[in-house]
C-alpha positions as CSV (number, residue, x, y, z in Angstrom):
1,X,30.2,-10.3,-52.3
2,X,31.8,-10.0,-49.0
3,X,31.0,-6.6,-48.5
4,X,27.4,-7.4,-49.3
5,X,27.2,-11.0,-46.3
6,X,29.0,-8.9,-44.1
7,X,26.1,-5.7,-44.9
8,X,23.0,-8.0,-44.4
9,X,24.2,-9.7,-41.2
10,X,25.5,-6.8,-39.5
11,X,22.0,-5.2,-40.3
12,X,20.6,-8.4,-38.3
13,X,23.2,-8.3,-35.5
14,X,22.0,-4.3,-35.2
15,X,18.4,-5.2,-34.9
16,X,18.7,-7.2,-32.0
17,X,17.4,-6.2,-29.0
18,X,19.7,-5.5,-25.7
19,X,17.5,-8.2,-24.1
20,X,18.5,-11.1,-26.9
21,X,21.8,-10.0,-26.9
22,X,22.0,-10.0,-22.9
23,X,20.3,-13.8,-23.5
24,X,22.2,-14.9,-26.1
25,X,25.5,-14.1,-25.0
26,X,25.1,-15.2,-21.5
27,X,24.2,-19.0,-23.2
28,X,27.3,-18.4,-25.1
29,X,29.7,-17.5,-22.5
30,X,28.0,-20.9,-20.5
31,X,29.1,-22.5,-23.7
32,X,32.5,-21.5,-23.7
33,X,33.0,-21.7,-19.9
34,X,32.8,-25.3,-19.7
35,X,34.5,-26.4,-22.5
36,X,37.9,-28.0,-21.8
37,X,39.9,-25.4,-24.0
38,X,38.4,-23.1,-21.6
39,X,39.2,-24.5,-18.3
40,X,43.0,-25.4,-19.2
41,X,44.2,-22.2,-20.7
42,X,45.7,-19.4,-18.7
43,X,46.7,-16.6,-20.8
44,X,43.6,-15.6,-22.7
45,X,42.8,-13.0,-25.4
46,X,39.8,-11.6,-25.8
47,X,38.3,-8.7,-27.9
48,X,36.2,-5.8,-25.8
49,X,32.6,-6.2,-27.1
50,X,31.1,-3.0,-29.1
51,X,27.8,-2.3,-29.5
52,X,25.7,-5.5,-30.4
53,X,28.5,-7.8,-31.0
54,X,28.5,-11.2,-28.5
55,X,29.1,-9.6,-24.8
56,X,32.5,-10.1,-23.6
57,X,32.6,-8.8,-20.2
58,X,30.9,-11.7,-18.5
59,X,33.7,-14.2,-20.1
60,X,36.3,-11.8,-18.9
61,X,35.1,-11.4,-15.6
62,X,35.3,-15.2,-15.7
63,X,38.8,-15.2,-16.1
64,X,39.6,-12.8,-13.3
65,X,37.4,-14.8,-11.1
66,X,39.4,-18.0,-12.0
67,X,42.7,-16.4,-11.9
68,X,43.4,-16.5,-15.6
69,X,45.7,-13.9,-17.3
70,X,43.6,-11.7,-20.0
71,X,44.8,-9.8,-23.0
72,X,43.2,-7.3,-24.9
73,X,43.4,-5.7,-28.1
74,X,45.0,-2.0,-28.8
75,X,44.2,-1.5,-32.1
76,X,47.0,1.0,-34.0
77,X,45.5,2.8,-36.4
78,X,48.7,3.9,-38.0
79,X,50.2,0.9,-38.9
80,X,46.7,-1.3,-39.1
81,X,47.8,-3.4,-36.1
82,X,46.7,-4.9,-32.7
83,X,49.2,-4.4,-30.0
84,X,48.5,-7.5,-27.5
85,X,48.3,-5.9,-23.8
86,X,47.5,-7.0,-20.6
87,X,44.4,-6.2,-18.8
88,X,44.6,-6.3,-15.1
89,X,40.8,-4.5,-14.5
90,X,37.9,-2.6,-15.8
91,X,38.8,0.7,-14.3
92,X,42.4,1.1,-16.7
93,X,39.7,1.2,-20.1
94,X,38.5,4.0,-22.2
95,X,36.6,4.8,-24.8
96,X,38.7,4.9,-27.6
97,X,37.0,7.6,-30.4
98,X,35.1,4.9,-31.7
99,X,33.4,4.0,-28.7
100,X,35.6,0.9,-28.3
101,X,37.3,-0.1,-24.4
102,X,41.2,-0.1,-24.8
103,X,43.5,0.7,-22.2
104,X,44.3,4.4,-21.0
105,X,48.3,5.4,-22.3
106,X,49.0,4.8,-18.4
107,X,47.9,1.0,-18.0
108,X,49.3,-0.3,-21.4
109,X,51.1,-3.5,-20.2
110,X,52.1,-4.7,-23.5
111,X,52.9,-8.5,-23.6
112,X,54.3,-11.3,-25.7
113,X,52.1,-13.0,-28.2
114,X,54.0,-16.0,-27.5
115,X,52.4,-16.6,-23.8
116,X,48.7,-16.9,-25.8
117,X,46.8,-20.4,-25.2
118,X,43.2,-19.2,-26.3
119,X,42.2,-16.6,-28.8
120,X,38.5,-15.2,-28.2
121,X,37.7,-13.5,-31.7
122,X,34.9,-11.0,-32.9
123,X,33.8,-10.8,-36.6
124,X,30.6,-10.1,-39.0
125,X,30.2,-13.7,-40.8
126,X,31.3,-17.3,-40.1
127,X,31.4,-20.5,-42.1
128,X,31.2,-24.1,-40.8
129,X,35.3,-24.2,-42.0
130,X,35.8,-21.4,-39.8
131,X,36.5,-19.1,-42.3
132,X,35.9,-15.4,-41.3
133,X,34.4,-11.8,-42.3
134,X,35.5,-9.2,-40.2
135,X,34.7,-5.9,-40.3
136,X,37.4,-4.8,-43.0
137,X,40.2,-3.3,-42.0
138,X,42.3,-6.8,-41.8
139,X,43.6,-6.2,-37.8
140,X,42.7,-9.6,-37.1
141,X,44.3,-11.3,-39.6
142,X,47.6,-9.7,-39.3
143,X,47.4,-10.7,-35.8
144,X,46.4,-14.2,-36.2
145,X,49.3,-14.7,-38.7
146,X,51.8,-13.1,-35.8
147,X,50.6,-15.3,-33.2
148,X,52.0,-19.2,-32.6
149,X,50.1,-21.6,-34.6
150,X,49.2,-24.1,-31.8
151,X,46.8,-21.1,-30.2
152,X,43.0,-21.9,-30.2
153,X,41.3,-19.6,-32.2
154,X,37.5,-19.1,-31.0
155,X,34.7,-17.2,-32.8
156,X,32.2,-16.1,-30.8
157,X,28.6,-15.2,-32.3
158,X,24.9,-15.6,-32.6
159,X,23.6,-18.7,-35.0
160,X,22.4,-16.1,-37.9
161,X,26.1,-15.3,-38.7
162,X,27.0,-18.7,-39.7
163,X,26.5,-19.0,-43.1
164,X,27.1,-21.5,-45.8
165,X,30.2,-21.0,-47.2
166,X,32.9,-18.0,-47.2
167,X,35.4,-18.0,-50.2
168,X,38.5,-16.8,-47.8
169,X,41.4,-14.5,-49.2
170,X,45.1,-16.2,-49.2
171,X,46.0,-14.2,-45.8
172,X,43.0,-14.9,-44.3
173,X,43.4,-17.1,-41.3
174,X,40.6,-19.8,-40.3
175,X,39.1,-20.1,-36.7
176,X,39.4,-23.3,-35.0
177,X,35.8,-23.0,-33.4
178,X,33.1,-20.8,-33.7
179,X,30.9,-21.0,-30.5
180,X,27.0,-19.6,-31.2
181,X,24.0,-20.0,-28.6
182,X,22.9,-23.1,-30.3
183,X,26.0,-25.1,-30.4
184,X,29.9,-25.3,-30.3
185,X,31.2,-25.9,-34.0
186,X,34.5,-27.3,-34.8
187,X,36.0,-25.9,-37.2
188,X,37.4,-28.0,-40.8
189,X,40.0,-27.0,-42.9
């Protein structure tokens, strides 16, 4: 069943046009900027937005602009693993073989997950409960489960990925918000 939500709203996200995505991510990131969680956390982690997924960048540049810290993932595809490092500019990412930004071996800074306030997290499907579909390979989950359990957890996405209800694995970790073009949802457990 999962495999199937996560199928049919991918297939949505991927028929987006660059110009709704450009529009709906710039309303998100206006969202997200002037929340309160926003404004009061320093260390910030944010995944590198791939293909038609919620842009990233803007939010990002945010931070450097405001003199917030910003992590990014490394994802190790050994072990199934993010390793947390600290990105200090645009110029020290790559193109992983996927396609994907992550740091070039000479700029990994990695950092302690402990310093985290704010989480920003991709995925394919949401619930109201903050329950989560990611893309399969279980990275984020691990991650979340590593990371202190006061940090706030934000998914960011467009409305159409919200759906009804997700019937979440035991390891599975819930978001605390999900933040879409049309509003800012917080998340019940």
């Amino acid at each position: 069943m999962k495999n199937l939500t996560r199928k049919e709203i991918l297939a949505l996200r991927d028929s987006m046009s660059h110009e709704d995505v450009a529009q709906k991510s710039e309303e998100i990131k206006n969202k997200l900027i002037y929340t309160s969680m926003y404004t009061e956390a320093n260390h910030i982690f944010s995944f590198l937005s791939f293909n038609k997924e919620v842009r990233t960048k803007p939010i990002i540049d945010d931070c450097f602009q405001k003199g917030k810290q910003v992590y990014i993932p490394l994802c190790n595809m050994e072990i199934r693993e993010i390793i947390l490092c600290h990105m200090e500019g645009w110029n020290e990412l790559r193109p992983n073989r996927m396609g994907i930004l992550e740091p070039t071996k000479e700029s990994i800074k990695i950092a302690d997950r402990k310093i985290l306030d704010m989480a920003i997290v991709p995925g394919a499907v949401f619930d109201r409960n903050g329950n989560r579909i990611g893309y399969g390979a279980g990275y984020y989950d691990k991650f979340f489960s590593s990371l202190k359990k006061n940090i706030i957890k934000i998914a960011l996405c467009y409305s159409f990925q919200v759906v009804d209800q997700i019937n979440p694995d035991a390891h599975d970790v819930p978001m605390d918000y999900i933040i879409t073009e049309k509003e800012i949802i917080k998340c019940d457990e």
